[in-house]
N, C-alpha and C positions, 0 to 999 in steps of 0.2 A: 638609304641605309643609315642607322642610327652609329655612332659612332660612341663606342663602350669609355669608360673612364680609363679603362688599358690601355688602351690601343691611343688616348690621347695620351698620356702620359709619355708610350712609348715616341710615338712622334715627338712629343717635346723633347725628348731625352738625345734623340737621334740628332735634332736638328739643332738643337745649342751643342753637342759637341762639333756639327760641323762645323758653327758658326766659330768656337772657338779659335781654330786650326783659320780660317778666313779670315778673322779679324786681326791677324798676325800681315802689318802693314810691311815688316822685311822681308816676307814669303815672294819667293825668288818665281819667275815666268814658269819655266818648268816645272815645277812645285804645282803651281796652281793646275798649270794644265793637265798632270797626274790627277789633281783631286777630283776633277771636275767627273768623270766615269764612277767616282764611288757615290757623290753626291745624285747622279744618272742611277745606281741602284736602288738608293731610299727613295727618290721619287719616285722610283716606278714603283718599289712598295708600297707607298701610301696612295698610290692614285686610284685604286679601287675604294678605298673608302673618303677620300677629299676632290675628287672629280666635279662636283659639282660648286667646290668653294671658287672662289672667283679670282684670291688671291694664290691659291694653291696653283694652280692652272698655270698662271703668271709665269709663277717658279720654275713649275714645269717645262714649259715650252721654252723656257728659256735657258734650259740646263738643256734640254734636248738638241737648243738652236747652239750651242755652245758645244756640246760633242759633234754636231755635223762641222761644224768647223774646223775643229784642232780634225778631226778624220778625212777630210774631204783635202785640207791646204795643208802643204807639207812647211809651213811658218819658221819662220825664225821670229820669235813674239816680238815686239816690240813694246819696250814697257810701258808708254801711256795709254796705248789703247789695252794690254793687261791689266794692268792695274784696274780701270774704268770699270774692266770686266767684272774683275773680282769684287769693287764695291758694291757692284747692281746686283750679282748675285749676293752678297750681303744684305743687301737692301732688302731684296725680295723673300731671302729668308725669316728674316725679320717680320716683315710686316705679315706673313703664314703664322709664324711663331704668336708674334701678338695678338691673332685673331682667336687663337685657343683658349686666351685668356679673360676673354669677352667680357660674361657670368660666372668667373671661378671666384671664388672664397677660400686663400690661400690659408694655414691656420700653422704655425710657425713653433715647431719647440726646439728648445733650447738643452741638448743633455751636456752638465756639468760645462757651462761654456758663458759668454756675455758676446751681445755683439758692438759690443765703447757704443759708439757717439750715432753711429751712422742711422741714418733717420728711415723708420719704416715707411712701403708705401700702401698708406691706408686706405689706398680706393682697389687696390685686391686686398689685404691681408686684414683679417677681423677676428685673428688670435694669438698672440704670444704667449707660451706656458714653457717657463722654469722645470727643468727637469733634474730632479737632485742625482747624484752619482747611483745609489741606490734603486732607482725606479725601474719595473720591468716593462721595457719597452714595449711587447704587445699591448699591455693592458691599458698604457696610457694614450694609444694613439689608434687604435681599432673603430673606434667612433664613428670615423669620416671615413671609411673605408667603403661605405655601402653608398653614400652620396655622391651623385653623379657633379654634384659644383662643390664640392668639397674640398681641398686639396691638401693633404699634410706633408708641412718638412722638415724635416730633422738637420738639424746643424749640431754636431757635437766634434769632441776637440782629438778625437781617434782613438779613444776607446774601447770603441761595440766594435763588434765582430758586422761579416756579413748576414749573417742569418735578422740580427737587429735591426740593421736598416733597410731592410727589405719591409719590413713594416712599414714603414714611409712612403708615399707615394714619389717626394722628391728628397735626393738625402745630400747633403755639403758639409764636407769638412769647414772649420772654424777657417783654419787656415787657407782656405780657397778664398773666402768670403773676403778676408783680411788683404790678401793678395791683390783683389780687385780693387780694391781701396786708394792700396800706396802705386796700382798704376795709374789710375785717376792724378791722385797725390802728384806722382814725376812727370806724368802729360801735362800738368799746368803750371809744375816747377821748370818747365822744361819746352816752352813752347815752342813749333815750329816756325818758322818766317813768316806762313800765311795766316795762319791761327792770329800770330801776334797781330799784322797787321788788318785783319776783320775785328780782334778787340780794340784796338787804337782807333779806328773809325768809328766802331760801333759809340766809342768814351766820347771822341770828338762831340758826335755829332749830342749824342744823349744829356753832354755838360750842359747844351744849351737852352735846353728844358731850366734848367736852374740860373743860367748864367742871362738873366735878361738886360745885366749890361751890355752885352758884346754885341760891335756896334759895327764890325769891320770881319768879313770871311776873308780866309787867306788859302787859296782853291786851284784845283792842276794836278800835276803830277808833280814825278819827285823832284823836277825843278824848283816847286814850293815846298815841298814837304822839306828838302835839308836845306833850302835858299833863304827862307824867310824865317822869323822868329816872331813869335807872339808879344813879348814884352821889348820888340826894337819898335811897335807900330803906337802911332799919337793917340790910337783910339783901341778901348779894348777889343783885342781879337781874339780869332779862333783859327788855327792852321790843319782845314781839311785836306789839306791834300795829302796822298799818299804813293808809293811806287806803282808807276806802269800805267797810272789811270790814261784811260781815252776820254775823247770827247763828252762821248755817250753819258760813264757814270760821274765825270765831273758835274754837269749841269745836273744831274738825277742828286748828285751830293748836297749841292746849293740849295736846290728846292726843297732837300727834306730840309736840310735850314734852316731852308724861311719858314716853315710850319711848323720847327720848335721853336723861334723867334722870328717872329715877324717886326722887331725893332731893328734889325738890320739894316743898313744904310749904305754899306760899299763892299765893295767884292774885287778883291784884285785875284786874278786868273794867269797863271803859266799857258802861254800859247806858240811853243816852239813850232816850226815852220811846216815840220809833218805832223801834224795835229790834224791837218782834214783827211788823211786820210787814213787815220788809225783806225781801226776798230776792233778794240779786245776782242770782242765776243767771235769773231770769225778769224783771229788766230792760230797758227798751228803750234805754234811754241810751246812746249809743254809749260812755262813759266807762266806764260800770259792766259794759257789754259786755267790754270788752276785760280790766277787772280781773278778769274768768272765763277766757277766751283767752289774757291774755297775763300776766299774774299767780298767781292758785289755780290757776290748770290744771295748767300743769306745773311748778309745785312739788308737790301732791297727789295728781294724777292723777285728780282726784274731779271730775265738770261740776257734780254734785248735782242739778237740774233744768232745765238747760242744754239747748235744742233740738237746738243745732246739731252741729257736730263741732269740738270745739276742736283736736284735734289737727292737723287741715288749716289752722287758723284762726291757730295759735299761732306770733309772728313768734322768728324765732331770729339769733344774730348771723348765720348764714350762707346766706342765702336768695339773696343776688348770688352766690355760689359754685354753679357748675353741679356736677351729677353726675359730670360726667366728671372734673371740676377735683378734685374730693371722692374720687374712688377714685386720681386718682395721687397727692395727698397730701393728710396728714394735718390740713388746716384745723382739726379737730373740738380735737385735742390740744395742737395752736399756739395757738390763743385758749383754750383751757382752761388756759394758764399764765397766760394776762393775766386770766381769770375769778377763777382764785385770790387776785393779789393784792388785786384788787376787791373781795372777799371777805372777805379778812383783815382790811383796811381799813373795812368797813362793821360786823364783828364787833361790836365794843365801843364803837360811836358810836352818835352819837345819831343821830336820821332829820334832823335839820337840821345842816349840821356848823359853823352860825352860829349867833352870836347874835339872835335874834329880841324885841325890846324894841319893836317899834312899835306904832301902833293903830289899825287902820282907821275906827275910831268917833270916833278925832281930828281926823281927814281932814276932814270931811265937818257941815255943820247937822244938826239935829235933823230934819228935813224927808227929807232925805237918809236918814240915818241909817235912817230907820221905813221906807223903801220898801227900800230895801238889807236890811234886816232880813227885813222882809214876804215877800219873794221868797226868802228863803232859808229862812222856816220854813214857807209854803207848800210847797215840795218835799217836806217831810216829814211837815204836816196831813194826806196823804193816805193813808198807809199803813195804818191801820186798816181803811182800805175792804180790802184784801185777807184775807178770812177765812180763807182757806182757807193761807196762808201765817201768820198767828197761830197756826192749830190746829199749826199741824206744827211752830211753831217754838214752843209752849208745851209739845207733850210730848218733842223732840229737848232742852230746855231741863231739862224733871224728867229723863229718864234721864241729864243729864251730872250735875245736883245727885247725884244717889242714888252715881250713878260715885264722885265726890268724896266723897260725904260714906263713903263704904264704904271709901276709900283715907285718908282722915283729912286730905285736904287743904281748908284755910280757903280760905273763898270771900266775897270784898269784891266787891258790886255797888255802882259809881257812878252816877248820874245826874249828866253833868259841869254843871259853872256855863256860865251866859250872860249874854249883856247885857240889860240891861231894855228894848233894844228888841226884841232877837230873845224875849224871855218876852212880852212884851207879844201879838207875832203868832201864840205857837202856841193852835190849838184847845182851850178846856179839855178837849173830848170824849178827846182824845188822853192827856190826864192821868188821867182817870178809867177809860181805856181800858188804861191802861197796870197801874193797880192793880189790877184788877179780875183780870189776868193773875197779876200778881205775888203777891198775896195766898194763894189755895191753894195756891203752891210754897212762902210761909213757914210754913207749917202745918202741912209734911210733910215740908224739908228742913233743914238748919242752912246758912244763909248769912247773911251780913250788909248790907243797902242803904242806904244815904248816899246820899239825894235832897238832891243842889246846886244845884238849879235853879235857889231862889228865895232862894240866900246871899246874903249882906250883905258878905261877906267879900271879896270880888272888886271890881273897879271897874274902868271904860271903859279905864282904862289896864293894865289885865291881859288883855286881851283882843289876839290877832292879827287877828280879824274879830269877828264876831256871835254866835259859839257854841264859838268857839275860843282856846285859852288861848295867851298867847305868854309868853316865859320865867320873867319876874315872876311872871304871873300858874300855872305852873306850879311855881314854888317856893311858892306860897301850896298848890295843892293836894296836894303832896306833904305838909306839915305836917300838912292835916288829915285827910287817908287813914293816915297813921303811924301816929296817936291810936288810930285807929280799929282799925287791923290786930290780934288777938290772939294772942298766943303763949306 
């Protein structure tokens, strides 16, 4: 069955307002699960004339698998796995939506309006025309009416009546168009935690394309990211590390490294004592979820042991911007000037871009302090229970040693310092679990570990919480990692 220029139009029309109403990232569990039976309507509309698309289908069965659900289980939603829902069904509308656009020739007028700055996208759109206040709208746009890749759209500033933009095949107020813009605008004025921290990585790592002095990575979790400083180290550095990383994408960080410099010469690495048994990717934490999804995903492209589909799952500044919005211009190109300077800016900064001298452990009695403590190194007493994540991260750990030590790069392991309430709560099993790992990799590789656990060197006032160094006490560990580094 041929499918008429109407009846695509109509489908485009239906499915960027749904997308609208879904791209709405405060849209409460209920909310969505209301919607999800109207969006079960237009599908089964369209399914007699897109049955045979491949991605239509997609949508389909997956709006369908999404009503047997909310019908079949009397739920109380639980918002990550909602949420997930609602991107994919996003996702999948989307990528329906963009397939209509294939071979269309979008052709663009203008009544009585400008649209500033924002840059057309000229792999659909192959006509803008100025339309003076005067002009009668039939006569000027009747042309492409009869062409089946034709598509005309009228953006005017509200005006014309309805009868007027019914002539259009697609019709937008100025003010719509404008709208989408300044939320782009306050999504990157305004960025989220994980957003922020996928650009900071993405700047880290991209400097070093340009930076072929930097001689020294400084790599881990947030042990490195707020422990260590770039301009406390003898040699120029670079401080990859970031919040929450595992084993996994620290070594996956290093290596993109080395193949945007390969003048690299040393690597000091955060290696707290539950480090072999992390693994993001098979976290339930909706925290650590998302730093797969919406952090290592797409900066890597690697899930590593991730269920799900990140790519569905992965938020981008332009998820409010429909399909349609996205083929007549170039949103992707417009915030990828603003992405730049956000970029440049986060290069050569630290991950805090303040000073950090307070103490959590001052805040607070001894009483306080031990249960604050407790609950935080409980989260990480447990990690040895996962065997089957030690084994994998003990031998992905000897082929990066062999890696290195074949490329002649020095390798500093820390166990960062903590406060003696956070030492106090962890398992000693955890300690002897930890060596038991680390011991056959010194017996076969050259690296070096500086176990700080139980320094003397540090005090409550170096500390930003319970196991974390704040800038003090960060200028203290730079000293004695220095000592340490060989060259």
């Amino acid at each position: 069955m041929k499918i008429t220029k109407k009846e695509t139009v109509s489908a485009v029309i239906m499915i960027d307002k749904i997308h609208n109403v879904l791209s709405d990232n405060a849209m409460k569990d209920a909310e969505f699960v209301k919607l999800v039976p109207v969006v079960a309507k237009i599908c089964i509309k369209l399914h007699p004339l897109y049955h045979n698309d491949v991605h239509f289908m997609a949508l389909f069965n997956y709006v369908i698998q999404l009503l047997a659900t909310f019908k079949s289980v009397p739920i109380v939603p639980i918002s990550k796995s909602m949420d997930n829902k609602r991107r994919k069904l996003l996702s999948l509308l989307e990528q329906f939506e963009l397939l209509q656009f294939k071979d269309v020739r979008f052709h663009i007028y203008l009544y009585n309006c400008t649209i500033g700055d924002l840059p057309i996208n000229g792999k659909y759109v192959h006509s803008i025309t100025s339309l003076p206040s005067n002009t009668k709208i039939p006569v000027s746009i009747l042309q492409f009416q009869e062409s089946k890749s034709d598509f005309s759209v009228l953006i005017h500033s509200g005006q014309l009546s309805k009868n007027d933009t019914a002539y259009a095949n697609f019709c937008f107020l100025l003010e719509e168009i404008m709208d989408s813009m300044n939320v782009v605008i306050s999504d990157l004025k305004n960025l989220d935690y994980y957003m922020r921290d996928r650009l900071y990585l993405e700047a880290k790592l991209e400097s070093l394309k340009k930076r072929s002095d930097i001689r020294l990575l400084l790599a881990g979790s947030s042990y490195t990211m707020c422990g260590l400083f770039e301009e406390q180290m003898p040699l120029p550095a670079r401080n990859v590390a970031i919040d929450a990383q595992d084993l996994y994408y620290t070594l996956k960080t290093i290596r993109t490294a080395l193949t945007y410099n390969p003048n690299i010469t040393h690597c000091i690495i955060s290696f707290a004592y539950y480090f072999w048994g992390y693994d993001l990717s098979l976290s339930t934490s909706i925290y650590q979820y998302k730093r797969v999804t919406e952090v290592n995903y797409p900066v890597f492209k690697d899930k590593h042991n991730f269920s799900g589909d990140p790519i569905g799952e992965t938020q981008t500044f332009l998820t409010s911007i429909t399909p349609l919005k996205k083929s007549l211009f170039s949103f992707e190109t417009w915030a990828g000037q603003y992405i730049d300077i956000i970029k440049n800016n986060l290069a050569d900064s630290h991950y805090f871009p303040y000073p950090r001298e307070d103490s959590e452990v001052l805040k607070h009695d001894d009483v306080t302090n031990r249960e604050k403590a407790l609950e935080r190194a409980e989260s990480h007493n447990k990690f040895f229970k996962y065997t089957s994540t030690v084994k994998e991260n003990q031998k992905l750990f000897a082929d990066f040693l062999k890696e290195m030590n074949n490329y002649g790069i020095k390798i500093l392991l820390y166990v960062p310092p903590v406060t003696e309430f956070y030492r106090n709560s962890i398992n000693p099993c955890l300690i002897s679990d930890f060596y038991a790992c680390m011991e056959p990799l010194k017996a076969n590789y050259h690296f070096k570990l500086i176990d700080l656990f139980n320094s003397d060197a540090f005090e409550n006032t170096d500390f930003a919480d319970y196991d974390h160094l704040n800038d003090l006490g960060a200028r203290k560990l730079a000293e004695i990692l220095v000592h340490e580094l060989e060259f």
